[in-house]
C-alpha positions, -999 to 999 in steps of 0.1 A, spaced: 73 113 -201 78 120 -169 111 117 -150 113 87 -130 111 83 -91 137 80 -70 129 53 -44 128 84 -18 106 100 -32 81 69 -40 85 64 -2 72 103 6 40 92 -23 34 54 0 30 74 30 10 104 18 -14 78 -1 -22 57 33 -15 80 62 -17 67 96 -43 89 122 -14 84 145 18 93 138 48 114 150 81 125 133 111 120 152 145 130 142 141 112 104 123 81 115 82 83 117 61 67 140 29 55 124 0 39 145 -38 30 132 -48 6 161 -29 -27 143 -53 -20 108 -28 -31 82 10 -30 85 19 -2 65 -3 19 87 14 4 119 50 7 111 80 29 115 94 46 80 130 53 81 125 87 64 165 93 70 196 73 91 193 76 124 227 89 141 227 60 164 202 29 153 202 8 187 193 41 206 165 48 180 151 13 177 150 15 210 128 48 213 110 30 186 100 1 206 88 25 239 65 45 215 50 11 198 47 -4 232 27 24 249 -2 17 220 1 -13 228 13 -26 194 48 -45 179 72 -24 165 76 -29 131 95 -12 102 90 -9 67 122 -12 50 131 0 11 154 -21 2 186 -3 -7 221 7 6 203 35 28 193 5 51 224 -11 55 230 0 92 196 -7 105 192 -39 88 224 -49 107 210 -37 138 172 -55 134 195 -85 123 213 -86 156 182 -83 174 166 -111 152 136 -87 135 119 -112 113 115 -106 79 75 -107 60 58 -93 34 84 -90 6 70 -65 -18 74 -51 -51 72 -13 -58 59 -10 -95 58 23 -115 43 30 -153 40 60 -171 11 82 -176 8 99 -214 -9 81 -239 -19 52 -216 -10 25 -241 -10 -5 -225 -50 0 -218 -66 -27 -236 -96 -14 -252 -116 -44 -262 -128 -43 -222 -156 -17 -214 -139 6 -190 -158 30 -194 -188 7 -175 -171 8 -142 -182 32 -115 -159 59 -108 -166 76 -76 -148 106 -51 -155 82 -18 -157 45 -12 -194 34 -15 -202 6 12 -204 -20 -15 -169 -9 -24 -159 -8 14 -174 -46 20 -161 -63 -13 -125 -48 -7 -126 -58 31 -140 -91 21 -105 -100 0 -79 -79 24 -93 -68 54 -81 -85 86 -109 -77 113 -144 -68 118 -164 -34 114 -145 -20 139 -115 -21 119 -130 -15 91 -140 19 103 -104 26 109 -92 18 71 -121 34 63 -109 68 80 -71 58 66 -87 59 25 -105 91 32 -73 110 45 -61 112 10 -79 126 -20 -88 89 -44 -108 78 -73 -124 47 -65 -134 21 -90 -166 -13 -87 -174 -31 -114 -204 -54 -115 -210 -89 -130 -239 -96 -154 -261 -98 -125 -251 -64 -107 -233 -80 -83 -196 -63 -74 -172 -79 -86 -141 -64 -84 -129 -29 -69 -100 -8 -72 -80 23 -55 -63 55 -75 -52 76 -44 -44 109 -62 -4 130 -49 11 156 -62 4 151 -100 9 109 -96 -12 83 -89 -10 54 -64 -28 24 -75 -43 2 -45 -68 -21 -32 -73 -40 -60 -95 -65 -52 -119 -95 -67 -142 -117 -55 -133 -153 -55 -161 -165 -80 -157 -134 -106 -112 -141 -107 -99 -150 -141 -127 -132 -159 -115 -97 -169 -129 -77 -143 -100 -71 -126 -82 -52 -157 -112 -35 -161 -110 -18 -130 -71 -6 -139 -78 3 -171 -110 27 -155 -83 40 -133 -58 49 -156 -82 67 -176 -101 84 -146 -65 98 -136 -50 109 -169 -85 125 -169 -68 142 -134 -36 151 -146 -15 122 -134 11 118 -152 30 85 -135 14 56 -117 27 33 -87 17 0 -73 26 -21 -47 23 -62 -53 32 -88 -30 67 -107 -48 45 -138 -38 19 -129 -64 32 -140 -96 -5 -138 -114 -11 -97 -102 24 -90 -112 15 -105 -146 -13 -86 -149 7 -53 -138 33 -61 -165 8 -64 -191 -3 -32 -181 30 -12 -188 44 -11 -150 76 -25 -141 96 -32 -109 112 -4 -94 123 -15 -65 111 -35 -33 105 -29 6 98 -55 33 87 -54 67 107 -64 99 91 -70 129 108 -78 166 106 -110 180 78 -116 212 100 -111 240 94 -138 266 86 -132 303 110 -137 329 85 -160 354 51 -175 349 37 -154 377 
């Protein structure tokens, strides 16, 4: 077995497996812009404390505001964020998207359930346009023109990418294995509306698991909303548990001054 990840380095993996096209390190915190396509991609990572939060939240907020865009952090929850949470709390950051960080091991993959025909879902290097339009169907926020942006965010890291098809051919249900360093982020999991409750969506995890142990992963990670009891249940069935938890924070619209 492999030995388990700290929350540091999971944090290095998150980034690595969805890297923003615009981005800048600056003294421990990174700056990560994708034209507002998905949170993660449009947030600041605290990589390390900041010797003085107010004056780096504050640099924060310049470099967010010249792209046009809210500044927003993505926050592991642990005792390294105790100083900027009080900070963000004093300037009343909301708090969204509470979210579970779930790791399994690789190694003999037993939690795969092999009753289900993994071995019938499409494994592929790049994300076909079927796989690009059901996914975007379920998560995307945006038109094409986003799309193309996630599209270029997926590509930037080496992934196996997994569509399975109902009785009819149609997709059903796709998946994400984005491949760092010997591990293997699990993301994009995604099922159309009429094809839920029917199997397909294991499917797809159990084809990834298998398609990575193929590729020498030897630990998995996953990232689940804490609002999604049924995909948690569906994780835990499938050997991961909770490993820790991150949130965003986001500053408040500031008013203006005058109507004018």
């Amino acid at each position: 077995m492999a030995q388990e990840m700290s929350l540091g380095l999971i944090e290095e993996l998150m980034d690595r497996a969805w890297p923003a096209p615009d981005r800048e390190d600056t003294s421990g915190w990174v700056m990560r812009a994708a034209g507002g396509v998905t949170q993660r991609a449009n947030s600041v990572w605290p990589r390390e404390q900041a010797d003085d939060h107010e004056s780096a939240v504050r640099a924060a907020t310049q470099w967010y505001r010249s792209r046009r865009l809210p500044l927003i952090f993505q926050i592991v929850d642990d005792e390294r964020s105790t100083g900027l949470n009080a900070v963000l709390d004093a300037q009343r950051f909301t708090r969204q998207s509470e979210t579970l960080i779930m790791v399994r091991p690789g190694g003999e993959l037993s939690g795969i359930r092999h009753g289900h025909p993994a071995a019938g879902v499409e494994i592929s290097d790049e994300p076909s346009e079927e796989w690009l339009r059901l996914w975007w169907s379920v998560d995307g926020r945006g038109g094409d023109a986003e799309l193309v942006i996630a599209r270029s965010i997926l590509s930037s890291c080496p992934s196996l990418y997994a569509l399975v098809r109902d009785d009819d051919g149609a997709p059903a249900a796709v998946g994400r294995l984005a491949l760092v360093e010997g591990r293997g982020g699990i993301y994009c999991m995604a099922t159309t509306a009429k094809h839920r409750r029917r199997g397909y969506g294991r499917q797809v995890l159990d084809a990834l698991f298998t398609a990575g142990s193929r590729r020498g992963v030897s630990e998995f990670w996953l990232l689940v909303m804490a609002s999604n009891t049924g995909a948690q249940a569906l994780y835990g069935g499938a050997g991961f548990a909770e490993h820790g938890r991150y949130l965003y924070r986001q500053a408040r619209p500031q008013r203006a001054l005058s109507g004018c």
